[in-house]
C-alpha angles and dihedrals in degrees: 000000000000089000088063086041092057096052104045113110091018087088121051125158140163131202140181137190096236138056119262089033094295133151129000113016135184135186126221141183099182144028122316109196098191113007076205089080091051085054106254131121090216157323115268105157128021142184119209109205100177138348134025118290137191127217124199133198100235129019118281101044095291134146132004112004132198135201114238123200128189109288134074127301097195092177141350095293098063103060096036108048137163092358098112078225114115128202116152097203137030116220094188145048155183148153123258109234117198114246123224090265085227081068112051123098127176130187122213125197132189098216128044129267087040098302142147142010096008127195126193127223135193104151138051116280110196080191116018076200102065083043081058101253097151094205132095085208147050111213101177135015140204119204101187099164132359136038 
């Protein structure tokens, strides 16, 4: 399709089993929805070449996710953080690719599971205050369309 020939080269990423770019590695340019299937255990050290990627906790984009630049990620810390949420290894993948902005909608809520007073965004808010969202705090989040 175009739409994959437009996109190839803007997505590399490297990954390894161990930590410090050490043991089995692997190179992709696009999604891996379980890193199981590819026959590894995890991902413990990754290099991003280009584009913005995504990591997720468990296979099939589950769990905790982190947002992973360009750079190196030589162990856990580095991509997560300052999170104060530790997991050690990422088991999925896959590049962020940037929405049309008209496109994107986003749904806040002010209790968790999805509960409470909602606002709906699809715009950027340099302040959800002077929107009118009374809350210092977002407690749950809807991404229905976008990036």
């Amino acid at each position: 399709s175009s739409e994959a020939m437009d996109t190839l080269g803007q997505y590399k990423i490297t990954v390894w089993e161990e930590e410090n770019f050490q043991g089995k590695r692997c190179e992709f340019l696009m999604e891996c929805p379980s890193i199981m299937e590819r026959g590894f255990r995890k991902i413990r050290s990754i290099k991003v070449e280009s584009g913005p990627w995504v990591g997720f906790e468990y296979p099939e984009y589950q769990g905790q996710q982190f947002i992973l630049e360009k750079g190196d990620y030589p162990r856990w810390e580095a991509w997560s953080g300052n999170s104060g949420y530790r997991t050690e290894h990422l088991l999925s993948f896959r590049p962020v690719k940037c929405a049309n902005h008209n496109d994107s909608k986003v749904i806040l809520y002010e209790a968790e599971n999805f509960q409470g007073h909602k606002f709906e965004l699809s715009d950027d808010y340099p302040s959800l205050q002077a929107m009118g969202w009374g809350n210092k705090e977002v407690a749950s989040i809807k991404v229905n369309a976008g990036a």
